[in-house]
VMD Tcl script that draws the C-alpha trace (Angstrom):
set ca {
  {0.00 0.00 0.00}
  {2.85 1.96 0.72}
  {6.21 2.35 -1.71}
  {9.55 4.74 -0.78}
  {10.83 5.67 -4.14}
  {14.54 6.74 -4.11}
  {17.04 8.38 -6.62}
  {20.43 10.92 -6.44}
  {22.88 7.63 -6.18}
  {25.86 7.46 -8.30}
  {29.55 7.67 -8.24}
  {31.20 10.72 -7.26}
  {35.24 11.49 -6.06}
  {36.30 11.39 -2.41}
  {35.77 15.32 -1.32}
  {32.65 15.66 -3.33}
  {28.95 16.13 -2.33}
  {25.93 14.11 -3.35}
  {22.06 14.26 -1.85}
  {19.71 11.16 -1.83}
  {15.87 11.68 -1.54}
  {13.40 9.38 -0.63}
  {9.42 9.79 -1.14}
  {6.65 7.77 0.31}
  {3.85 6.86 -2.35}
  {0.71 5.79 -1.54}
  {-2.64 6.25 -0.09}
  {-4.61 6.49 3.53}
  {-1.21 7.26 4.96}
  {0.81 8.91 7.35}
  {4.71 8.96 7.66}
  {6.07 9.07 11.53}
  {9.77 8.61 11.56}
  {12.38 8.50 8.92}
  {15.95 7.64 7.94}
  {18.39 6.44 6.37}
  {20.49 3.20 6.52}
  {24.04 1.68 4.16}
  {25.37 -1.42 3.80}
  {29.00 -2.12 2.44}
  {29.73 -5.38 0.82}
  {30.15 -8.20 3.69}
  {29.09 -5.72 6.21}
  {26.17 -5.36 8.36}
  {23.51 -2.35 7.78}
  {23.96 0.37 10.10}
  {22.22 3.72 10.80}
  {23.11 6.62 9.36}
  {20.46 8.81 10.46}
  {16.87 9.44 11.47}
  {14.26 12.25 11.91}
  {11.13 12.33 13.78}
  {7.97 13.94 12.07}
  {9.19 17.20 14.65}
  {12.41 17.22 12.86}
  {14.27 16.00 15.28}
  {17.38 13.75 14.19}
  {20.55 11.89 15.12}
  {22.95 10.72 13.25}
  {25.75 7.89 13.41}
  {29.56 9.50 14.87}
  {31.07 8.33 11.24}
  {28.63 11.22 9.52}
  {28.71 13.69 12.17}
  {29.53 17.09 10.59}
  {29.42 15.49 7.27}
  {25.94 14.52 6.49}
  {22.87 16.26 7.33}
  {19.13 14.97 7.10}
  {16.52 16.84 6.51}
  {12.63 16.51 5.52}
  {9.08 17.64 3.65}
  {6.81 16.85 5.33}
  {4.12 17.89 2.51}
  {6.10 16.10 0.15}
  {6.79 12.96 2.66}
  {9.95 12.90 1.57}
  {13.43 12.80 3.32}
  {16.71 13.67 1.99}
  {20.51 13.11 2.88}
  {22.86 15.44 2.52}
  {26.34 14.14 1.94}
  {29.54 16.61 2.42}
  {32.62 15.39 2.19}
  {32.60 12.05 0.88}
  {35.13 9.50 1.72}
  {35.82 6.03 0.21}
  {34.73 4.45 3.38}
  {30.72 6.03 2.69}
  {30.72 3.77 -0.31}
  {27.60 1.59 0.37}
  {24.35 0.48 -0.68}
  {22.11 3.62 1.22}
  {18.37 2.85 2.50}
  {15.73 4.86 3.62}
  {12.76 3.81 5.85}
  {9.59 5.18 7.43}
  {7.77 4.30 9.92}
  {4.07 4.56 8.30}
  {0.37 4.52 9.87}
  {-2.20 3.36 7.71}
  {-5.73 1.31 7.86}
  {-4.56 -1.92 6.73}
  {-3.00 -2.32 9.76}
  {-3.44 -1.94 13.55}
  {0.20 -1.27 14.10}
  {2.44 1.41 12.22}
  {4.87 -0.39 9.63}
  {8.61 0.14 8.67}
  {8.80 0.73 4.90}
  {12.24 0.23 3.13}
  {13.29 1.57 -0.46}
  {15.31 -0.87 -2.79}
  {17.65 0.98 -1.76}
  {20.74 2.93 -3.81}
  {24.52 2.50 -4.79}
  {26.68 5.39 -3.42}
  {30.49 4.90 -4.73}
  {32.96 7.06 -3.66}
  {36.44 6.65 -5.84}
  {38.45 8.87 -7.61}
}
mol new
graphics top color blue
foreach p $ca { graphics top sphere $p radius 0.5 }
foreach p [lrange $ca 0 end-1] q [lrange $ca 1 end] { graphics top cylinder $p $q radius 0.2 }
display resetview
């Protein structure tokens, strides 16, 4: 009932900037939380950061100062800044919301497919 549609992936050189967005789709809806998540070959996914419908966020210590999150709330759609990209950032990136709807009593986590992010000169 509900899809998170991403783009702004791609390959960019260590130094350089990108921004990934993420928009909920849908109907009979409502989008609590969001974030975003990365997963490097043989790794496990970790957090990268989160924000609350308030706009409140955190963010994990390897993106502090780097990355910022942000969000539209008329849009439902979050985005990722990324500043200062290092090698180490390459990853497959995720984003997730937690999402209300009738079709269930509970709200749901939502993931995108998810996006390649390759930093390499």
């Amino acid at each position: 009932q509900v899809q998170l549609v991403e783009s702004g992936g791609g390959l960019v050189q260590p130094g350089g900037s990108l921004r990934l967005s993420c928009a909920a789709s849908g109907s009979a809806f409502s989008v609590n939380d969001m974030g975003w998540y990365r997963q490097a070959p043989g790794k496990e996914r970790e957090l990268v950061a989160t924000i609350t419908s308030g706009g409140s966020t955190n963010y994990a210590d390897s993106v502090k100062g780097r990355f910022t999150i942000s969000r539209d709330n008329a849009k439902n759609t979050v985005y990722l800044q990324m500043n200062s990209l290092k090698p180490e950032d390459t990853a497959v990136y995720y984003c997730n919301a937690l999402v209300s709807s009738h079709s269930s009593r509970y709200p749901q986590v939502y993931w995108g497919q998810g996006t390649q992010v390759t930093v390499s000169s």
